[in-house]
TORKOL-933031 format. One record per residue (C-alpha): x, y, z; residue in one letter; residue number from 1. Coordinates in Angstrom, 1 decimal, always signed. Each point is the difference from the previous one (the first is absolute). Layout:
<recs>
<X->X, Y->Y, Z->Z, torgu->A, kekol->NUM>
...
</recs>
This chain:
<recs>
<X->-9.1, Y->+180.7, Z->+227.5, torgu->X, kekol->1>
<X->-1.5, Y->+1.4, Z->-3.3, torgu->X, kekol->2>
<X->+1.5, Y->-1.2, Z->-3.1, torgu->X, kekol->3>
<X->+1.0, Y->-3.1, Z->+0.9, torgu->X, kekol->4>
<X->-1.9, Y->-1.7, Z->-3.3, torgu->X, kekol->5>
<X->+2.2, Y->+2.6, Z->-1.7, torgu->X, kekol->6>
<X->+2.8, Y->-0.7, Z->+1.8, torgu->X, kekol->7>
<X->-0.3, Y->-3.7, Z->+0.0, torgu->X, kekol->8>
<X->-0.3, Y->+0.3, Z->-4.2, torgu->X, kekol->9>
<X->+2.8, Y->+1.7, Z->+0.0, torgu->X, kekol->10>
<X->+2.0, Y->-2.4, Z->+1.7, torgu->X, kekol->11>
<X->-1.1, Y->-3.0, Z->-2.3, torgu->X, kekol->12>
<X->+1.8, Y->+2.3, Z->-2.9, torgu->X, kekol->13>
<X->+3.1, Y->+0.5, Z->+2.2, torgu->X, kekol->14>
<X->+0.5, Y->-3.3, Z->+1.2, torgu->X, kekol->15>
<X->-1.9, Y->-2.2, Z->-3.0, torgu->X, kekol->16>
<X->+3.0, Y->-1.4, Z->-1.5, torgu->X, kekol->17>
<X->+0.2, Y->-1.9, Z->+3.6, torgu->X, kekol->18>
<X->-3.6, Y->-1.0, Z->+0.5, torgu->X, kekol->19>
<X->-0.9, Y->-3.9, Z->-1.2, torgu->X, kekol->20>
<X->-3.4, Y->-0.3, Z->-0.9, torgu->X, kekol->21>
<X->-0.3, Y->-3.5, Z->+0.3, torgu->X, kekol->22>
<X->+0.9, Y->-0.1, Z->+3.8, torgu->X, kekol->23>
<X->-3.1, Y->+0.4, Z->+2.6, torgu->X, kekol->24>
<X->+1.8, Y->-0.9, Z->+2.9, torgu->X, kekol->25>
<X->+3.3, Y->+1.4, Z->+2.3, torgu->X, kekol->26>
<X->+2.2, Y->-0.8, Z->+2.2, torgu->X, kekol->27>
<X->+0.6, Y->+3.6, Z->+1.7, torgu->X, kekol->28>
<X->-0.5, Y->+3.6, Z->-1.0, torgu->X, kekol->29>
<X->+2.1, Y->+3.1, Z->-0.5, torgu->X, kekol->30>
<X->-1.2, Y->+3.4, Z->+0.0, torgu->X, kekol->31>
<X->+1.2, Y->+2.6, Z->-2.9, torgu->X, kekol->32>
<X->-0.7, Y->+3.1, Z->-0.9, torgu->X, kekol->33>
<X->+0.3, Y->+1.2, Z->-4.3, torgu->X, kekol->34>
<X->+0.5, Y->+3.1, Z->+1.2, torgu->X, kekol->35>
<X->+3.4, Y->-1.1, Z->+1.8, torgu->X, kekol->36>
<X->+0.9, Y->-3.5, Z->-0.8, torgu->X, kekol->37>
<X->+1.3, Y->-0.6, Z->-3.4, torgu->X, kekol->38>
<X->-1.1, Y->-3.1, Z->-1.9, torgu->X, kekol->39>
<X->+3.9, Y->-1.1, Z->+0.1, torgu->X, kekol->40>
<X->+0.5, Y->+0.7, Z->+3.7, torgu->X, kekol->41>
<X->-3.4, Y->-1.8, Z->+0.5, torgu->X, kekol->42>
<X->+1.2, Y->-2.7, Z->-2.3, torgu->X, kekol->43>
<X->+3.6, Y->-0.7, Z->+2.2, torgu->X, kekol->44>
<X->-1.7, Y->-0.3, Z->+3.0, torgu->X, kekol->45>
<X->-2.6, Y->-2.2, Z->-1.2, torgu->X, kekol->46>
<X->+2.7, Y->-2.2, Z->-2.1, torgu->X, kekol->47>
<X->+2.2, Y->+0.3, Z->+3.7, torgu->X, kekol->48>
<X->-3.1, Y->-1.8, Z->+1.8, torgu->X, kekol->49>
<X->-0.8, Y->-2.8, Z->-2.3, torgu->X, kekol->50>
<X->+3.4, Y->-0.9, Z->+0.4, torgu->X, kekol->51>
<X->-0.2, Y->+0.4, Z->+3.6, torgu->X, kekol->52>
<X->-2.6, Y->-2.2, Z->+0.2, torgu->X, kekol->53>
<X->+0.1, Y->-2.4, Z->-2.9, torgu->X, kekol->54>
<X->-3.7, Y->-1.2, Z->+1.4, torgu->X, kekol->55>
<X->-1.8, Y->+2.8, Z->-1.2, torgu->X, kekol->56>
<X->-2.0, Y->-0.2, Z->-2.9, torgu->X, kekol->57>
<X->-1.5, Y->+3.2, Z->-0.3, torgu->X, kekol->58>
<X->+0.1, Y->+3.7, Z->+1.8, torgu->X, kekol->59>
<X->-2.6, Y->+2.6, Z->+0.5, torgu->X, kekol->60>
<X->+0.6, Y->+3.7, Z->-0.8, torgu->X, kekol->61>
<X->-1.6, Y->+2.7, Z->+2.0, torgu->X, kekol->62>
<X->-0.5, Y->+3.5, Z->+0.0, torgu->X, kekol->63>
<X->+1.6, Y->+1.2, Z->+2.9, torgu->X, kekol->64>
<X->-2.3, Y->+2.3, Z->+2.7, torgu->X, kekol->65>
<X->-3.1, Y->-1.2, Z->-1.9, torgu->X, kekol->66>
<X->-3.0, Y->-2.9, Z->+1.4, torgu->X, kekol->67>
<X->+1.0, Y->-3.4, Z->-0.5, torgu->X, kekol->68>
<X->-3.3, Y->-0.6, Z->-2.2, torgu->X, kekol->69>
<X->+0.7, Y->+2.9, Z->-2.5, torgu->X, kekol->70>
<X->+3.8, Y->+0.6, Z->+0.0, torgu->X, kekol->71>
<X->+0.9, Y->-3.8, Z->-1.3, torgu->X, kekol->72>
<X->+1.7, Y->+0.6, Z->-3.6, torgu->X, kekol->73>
<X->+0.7, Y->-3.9, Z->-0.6, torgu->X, kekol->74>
<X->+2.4, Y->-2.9, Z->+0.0, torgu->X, kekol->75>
<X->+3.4, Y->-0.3, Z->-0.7, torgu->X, kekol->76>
<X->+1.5, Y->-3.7, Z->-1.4, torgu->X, kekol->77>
<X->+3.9, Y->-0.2, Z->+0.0, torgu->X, kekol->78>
<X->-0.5, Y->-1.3, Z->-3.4, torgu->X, kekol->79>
<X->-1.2, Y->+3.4, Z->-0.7, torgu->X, kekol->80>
<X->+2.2, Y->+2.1, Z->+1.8, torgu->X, kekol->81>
<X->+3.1, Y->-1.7, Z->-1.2, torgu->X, kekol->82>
<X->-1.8, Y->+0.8, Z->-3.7, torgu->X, kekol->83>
<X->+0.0, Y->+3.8, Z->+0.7, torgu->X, kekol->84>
<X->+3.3, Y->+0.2, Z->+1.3, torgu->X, kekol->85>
<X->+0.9, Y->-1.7, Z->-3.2, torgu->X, kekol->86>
<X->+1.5, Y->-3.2, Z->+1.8, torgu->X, kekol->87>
<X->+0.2, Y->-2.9, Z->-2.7, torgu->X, kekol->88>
<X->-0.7, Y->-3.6, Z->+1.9, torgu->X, kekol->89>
<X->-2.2, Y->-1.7, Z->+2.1, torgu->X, kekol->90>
<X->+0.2, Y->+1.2, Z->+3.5, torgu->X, kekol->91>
<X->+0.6, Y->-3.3, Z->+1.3, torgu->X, kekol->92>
<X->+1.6, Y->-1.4, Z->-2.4, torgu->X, kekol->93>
<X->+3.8, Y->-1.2, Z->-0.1, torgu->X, kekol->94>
<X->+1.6, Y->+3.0, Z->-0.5, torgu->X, kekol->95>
<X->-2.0, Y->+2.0, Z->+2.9, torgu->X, kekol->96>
<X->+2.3, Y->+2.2, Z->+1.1, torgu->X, kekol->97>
<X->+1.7, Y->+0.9, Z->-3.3, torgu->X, kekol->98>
<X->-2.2, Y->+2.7, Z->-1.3, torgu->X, kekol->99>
<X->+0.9, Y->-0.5, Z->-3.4, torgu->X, kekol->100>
<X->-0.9, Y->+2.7, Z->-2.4, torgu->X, kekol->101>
<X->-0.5, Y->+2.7, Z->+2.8, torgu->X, kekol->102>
<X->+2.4, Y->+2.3, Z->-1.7, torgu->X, kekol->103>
<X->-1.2, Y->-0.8, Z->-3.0, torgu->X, kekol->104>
<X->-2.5, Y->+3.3, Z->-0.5, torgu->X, kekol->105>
<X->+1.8, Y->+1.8, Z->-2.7, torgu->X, kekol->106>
<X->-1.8, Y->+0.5, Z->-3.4, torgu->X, kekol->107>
<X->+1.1, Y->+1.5, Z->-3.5, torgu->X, kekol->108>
<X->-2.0, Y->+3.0, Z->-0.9, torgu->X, kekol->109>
<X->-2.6, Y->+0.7, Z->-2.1, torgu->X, kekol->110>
<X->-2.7, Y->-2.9, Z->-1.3, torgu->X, kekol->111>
<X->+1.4, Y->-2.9, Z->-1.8, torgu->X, kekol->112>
<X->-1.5, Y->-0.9, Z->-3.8, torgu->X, kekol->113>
<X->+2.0, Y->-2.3, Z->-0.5, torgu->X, kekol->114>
<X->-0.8, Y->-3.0, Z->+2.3, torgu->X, kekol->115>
<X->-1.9, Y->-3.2, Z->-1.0, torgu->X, kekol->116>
<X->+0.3, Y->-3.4, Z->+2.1, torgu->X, kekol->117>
<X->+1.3, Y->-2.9, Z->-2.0, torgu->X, kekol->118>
<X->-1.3, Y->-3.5, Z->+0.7, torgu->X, kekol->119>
<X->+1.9, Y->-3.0, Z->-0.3, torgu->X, kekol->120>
<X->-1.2, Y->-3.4, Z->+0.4, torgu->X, kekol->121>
<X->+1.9, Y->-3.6, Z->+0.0, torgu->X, kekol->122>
<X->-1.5, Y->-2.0, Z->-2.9, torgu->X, kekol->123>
<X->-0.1, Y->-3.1, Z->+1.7, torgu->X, kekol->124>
<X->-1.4, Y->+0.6, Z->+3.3, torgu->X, kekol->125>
<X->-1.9, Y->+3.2, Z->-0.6, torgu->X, kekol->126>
<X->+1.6, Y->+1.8, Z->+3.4, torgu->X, kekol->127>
<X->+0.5, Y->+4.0, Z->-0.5, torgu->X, kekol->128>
<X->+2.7, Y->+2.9, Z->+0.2, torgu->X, kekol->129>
<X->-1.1, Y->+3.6, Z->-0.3, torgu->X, kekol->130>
<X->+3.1, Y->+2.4, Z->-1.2, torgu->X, kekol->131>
<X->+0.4, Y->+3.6, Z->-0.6, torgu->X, kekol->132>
<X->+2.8, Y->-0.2, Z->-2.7, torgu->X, kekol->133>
<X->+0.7, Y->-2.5, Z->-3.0, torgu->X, kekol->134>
<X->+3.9, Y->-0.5, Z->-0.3, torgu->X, kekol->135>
<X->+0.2, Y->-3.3, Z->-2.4, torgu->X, kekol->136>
<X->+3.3, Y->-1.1, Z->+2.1, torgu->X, kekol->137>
<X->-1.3, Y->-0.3, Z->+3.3, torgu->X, kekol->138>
<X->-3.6, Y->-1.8, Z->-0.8, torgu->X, kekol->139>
<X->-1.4, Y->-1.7, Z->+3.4, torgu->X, kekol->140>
<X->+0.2, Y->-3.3, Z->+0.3, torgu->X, kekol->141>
<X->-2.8, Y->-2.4, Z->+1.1, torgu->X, kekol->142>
<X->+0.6, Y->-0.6, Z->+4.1, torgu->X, kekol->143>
<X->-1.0, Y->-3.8, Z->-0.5, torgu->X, kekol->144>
<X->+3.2, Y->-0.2, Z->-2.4, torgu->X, kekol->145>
<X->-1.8, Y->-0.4, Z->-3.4, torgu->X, kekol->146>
<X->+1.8, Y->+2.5, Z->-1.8, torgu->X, kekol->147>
<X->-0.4, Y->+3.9, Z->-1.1, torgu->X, kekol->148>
<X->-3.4, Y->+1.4, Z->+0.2, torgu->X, kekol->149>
<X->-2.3, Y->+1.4, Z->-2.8, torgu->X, kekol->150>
<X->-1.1, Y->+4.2, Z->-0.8, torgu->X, kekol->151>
<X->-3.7, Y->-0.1, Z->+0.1, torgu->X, kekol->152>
<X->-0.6, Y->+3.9, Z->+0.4, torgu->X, kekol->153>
</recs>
């Protein structure tokens, strides 16, 4: 079929946000096609197979209708795919089947100025909190129980 390097490109764009880099082998393969399957749709069913089958550590995306050799876009890691659906946790961790943060996609608008990261650190032990916000009556407090922790930045 002509264009199938195009087409194949064009599918690494669509589906990219799934596709790990770092994974060279698969478990199965599913064919897609950018054209029809959405990167979310894609994503569900993906997600819905690697908890399915807890075993596999990685699945192949293909361009559907095209050769095996040419129409491979890459590998999917639930890692990954859990990451793009904006899933917080590891996917086999305690809390597997909670999905926390799933609904958590809302944003305020516009680009913030505003934000800085503020480090705090426990002068005895050296361990380290990042915050977003400085509020002098809720400081942390060192998790090895030596007291409130010290601004750094």
């Amino acid at each position: 079929m002509p264009g199938d390097e195009d087409r194949t490109e064009w599918a690494r764009e669509v589906y990219g946000g799934l596709l790990d880099a770092g994974l060279t082998t698969y478990d199965t393969v599913i064919d897609v096609d950018p054209d029809d399957d959405r990167a979310p749709d894609v994503a569900r069913v993906l997600d819905a197979l690697f908890v399915t089958h807890p075993e596999y550590r990685g699945v192949a995306l293909r361009l559907r209708g095209a050769p095996e050799e040419s129409g491979r876009i890459g590998i999917s890691g639930h890692a990954r795919v859990r990451e793009s659906l904006g899933v917080a946790g590891d996917p086999g961790g305690p809390a597997a089947g909670a999905d926390w943060g799933a609904g958590d996609r809302a944003g305020l608008l516009g680009m913030s100025t505003q934000y800085r990261a503020l480090l705090f650190v426990c002068p005895l032990c050296a361990r380290e909190e990042t915050r977003v916000f400085y509020d002098e009556r809720a400081l942390p407090r060192c998790a090895t129980g030596h007291g409130v922790m010290e601004l750094v930045r």
